[in-house]
C-alpha positions as CSV (number, residue, x, y, z in Angstrom):
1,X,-6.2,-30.0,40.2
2,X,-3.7,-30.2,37.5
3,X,-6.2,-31.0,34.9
4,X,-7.6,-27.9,35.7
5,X,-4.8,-25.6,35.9
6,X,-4.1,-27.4,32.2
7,X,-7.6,-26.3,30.9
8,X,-7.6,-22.8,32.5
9,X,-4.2,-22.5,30.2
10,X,-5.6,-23.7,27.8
11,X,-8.6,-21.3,27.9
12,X,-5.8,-18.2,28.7
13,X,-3.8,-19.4,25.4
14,X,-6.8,-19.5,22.8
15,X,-8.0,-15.9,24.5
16,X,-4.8,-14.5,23.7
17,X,-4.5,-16.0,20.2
18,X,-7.7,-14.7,19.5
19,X,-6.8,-11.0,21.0
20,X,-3.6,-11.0,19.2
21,X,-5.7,-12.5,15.6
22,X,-7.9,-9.7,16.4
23,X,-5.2,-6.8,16.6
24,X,-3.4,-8.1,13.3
25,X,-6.7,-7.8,11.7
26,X,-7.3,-4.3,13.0
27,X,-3.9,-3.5,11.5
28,X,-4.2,-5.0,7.8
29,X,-7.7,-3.2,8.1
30,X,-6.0,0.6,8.8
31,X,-2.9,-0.4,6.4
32,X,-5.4,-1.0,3.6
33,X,-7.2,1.7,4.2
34,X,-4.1,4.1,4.7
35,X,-2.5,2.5,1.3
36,X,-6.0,3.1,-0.2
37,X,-6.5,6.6,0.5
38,X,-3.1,7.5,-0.3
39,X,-3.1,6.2,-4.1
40,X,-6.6,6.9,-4.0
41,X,-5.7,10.5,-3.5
42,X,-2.1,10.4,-6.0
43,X,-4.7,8.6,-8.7
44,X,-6.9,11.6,-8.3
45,X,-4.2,14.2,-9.0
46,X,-3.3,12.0,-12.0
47,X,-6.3,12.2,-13.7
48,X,-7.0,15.7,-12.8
49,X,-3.7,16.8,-14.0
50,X,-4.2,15.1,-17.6
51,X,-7.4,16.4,-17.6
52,X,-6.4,19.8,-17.1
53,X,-3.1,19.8,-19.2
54,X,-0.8,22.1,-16.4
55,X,1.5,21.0,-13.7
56,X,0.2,22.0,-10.1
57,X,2.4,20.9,-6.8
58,X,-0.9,19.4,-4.9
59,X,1.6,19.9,-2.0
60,X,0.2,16.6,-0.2
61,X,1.2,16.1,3.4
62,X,-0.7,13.4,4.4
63,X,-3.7,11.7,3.6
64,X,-7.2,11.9,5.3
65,X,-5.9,9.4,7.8
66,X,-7.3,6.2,9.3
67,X,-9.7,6.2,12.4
68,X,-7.5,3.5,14.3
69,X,-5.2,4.8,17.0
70,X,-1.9,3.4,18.7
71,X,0.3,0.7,17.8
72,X,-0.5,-1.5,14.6
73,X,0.7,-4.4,13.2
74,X,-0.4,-6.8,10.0
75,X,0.9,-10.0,9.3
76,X,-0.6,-10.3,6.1
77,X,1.2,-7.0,4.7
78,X,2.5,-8.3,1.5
79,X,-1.3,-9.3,0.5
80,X,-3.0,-6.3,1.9
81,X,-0.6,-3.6,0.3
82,X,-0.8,-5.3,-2.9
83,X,-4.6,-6.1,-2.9
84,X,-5.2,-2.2,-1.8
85,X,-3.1,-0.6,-4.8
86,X,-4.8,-2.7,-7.3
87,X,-8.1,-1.6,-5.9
88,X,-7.5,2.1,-5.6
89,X,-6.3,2.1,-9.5
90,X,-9.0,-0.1,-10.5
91,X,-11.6,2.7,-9.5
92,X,-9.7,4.5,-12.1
93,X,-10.0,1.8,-15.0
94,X,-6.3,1.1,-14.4
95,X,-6.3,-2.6,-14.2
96,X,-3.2,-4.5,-12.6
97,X,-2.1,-7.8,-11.9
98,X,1.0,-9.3,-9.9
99,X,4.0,-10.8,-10.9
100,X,3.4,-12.8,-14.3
101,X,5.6,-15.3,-14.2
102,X,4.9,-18.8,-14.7
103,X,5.7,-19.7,-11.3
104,X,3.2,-17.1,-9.8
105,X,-0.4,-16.3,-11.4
106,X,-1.2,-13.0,-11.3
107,X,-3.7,-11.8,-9.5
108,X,-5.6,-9.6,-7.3
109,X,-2.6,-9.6,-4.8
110,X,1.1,-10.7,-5.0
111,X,2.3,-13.9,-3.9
112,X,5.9,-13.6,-3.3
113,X,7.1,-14.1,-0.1
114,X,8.9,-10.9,-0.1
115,X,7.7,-7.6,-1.2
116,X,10.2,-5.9,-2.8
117,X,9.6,-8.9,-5.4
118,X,6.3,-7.7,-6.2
119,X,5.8,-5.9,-9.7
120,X,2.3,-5.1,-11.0
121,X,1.5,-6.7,-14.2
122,X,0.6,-3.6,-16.6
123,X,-1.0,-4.9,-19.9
124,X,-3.4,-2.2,-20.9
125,X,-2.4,1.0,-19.9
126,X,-1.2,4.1,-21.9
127,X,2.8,5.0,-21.6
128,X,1.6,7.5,-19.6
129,X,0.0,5.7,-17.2
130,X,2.2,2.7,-17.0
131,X,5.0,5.3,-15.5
132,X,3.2,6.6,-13.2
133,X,1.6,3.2,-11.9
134,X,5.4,1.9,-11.5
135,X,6.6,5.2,-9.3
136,X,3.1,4.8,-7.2
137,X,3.8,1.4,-6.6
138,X,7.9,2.5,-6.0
139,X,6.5,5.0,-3.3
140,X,4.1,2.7,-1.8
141,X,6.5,-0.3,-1.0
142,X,9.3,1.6,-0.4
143,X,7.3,3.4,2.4
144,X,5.4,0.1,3.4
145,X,9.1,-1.5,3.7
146,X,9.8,1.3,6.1
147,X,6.9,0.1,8.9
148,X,8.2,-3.8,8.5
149,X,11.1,-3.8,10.9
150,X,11.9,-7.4,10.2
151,X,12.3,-7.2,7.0
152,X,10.4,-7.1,3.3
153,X,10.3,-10.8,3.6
154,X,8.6,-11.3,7.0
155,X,4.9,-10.2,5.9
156,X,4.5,-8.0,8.9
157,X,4.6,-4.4,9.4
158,X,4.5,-2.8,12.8
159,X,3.1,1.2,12.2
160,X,0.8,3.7,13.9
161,X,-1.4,5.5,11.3
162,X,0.7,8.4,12.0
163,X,4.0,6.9,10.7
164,X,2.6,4.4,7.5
165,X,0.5,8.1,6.8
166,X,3.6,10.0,6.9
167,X,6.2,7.6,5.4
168,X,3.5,6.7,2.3
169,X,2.6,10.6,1.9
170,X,6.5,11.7,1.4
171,X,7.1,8.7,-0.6
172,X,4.5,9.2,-3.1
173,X,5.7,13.1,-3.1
174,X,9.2,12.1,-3.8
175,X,8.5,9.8,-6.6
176,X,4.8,11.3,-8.3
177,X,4.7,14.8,-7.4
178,X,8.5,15.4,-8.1
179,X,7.3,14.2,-11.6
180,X,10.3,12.2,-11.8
181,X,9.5,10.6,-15.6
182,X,8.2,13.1,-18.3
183,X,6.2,10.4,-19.8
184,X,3.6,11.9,-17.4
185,X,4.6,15.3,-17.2
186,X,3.0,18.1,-18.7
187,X,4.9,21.2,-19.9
188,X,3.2,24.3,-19.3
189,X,2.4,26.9,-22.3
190,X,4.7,29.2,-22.7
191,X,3.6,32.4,-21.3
């Protein structure tokens, strides 16, 4: 009897694990795809606005918004936030790499342990573009640091797509669309 009680707990324990694993997975899935579509979106403004040559308040309130409901978490945030922003500015031939130190290789993805020590690499990128990548990234950890209640050194954040939607959406408004470093601004014409 005992060694069955021991291998039914067993069975319950690796279920779990495996529902848990499953659940943190869902949640680094919908907080790369939330960190995606919001530089995705403040990348887009970018380019249209240099294109153009005027200043235009895009007024974003929130990004198109991930399809996952209720409670989220990701214990893999550091990796998935910095793998997601390199991505999104890639599709714009804005190339970035993490932390080149000798200690860390950059890469793909950061590998501190703590994310407010992660600092894209910039290496070919116009003034312009190399102040703007820096407030993105600002907005972006600053409102992924908001959805990690233990801390930017823990590697998990706990969010519902609502709040990581909302918090990176006023973030990125605060520090792009408030145009914050004129190396990126453009002055209208005088009328």
């Amino acid at each position: 009897m005992a060694k069955r009680v021991s291998a039914t707990a067993a069975l319950l324990s690796i279920a779990l694990t495996s529902t848990a694993s499953a659940h943190a997975d869902d949640g680094c899935v919908a907080l790369e795809e939330l960190v995606k579509t919001s530089v995705y979106a403040s990348v887009s403004e970018f380019v249209v606005e240099r294109i153009t040559v005027r200043v235009h308040a895009f007024g974003r309130s929130g990004t198109v918004g991930s399809t996952m409901s209720g409670r989220q978490a990701c214990g893999s945030t550091i990796e998935v936030t910095t793998k997601a922003f390199s991505e999104s500015l890639a599709s714009f031939r804005m190339s970035v790499g993490w932390n080149r130190q000798p200690a860390m290789d950059g890469g793909d993805y950061c590998l501190s342990p703590d994310l407010r020590q992660c600092y894209p690499s910039l290496s070919s990128l116009s003034p312009e573009q190399l102040a703007f990548v820096r407030d993105a990234w600002m907005g972006v950890r600053n409102a992924v640091a908001s959805q990690m209640p233990y801390g930017t050194a823990s590697n998990l954040s706990q969010f519902t797509s609502g709040s990581l939607d909302a918090a990176l959406a006023k973030n990125l408004r605060i520090l792009i669309d408030a145009r914050r470093h004129s190396s990126y601004q453009h002055r209208r014409a005088p009328h």
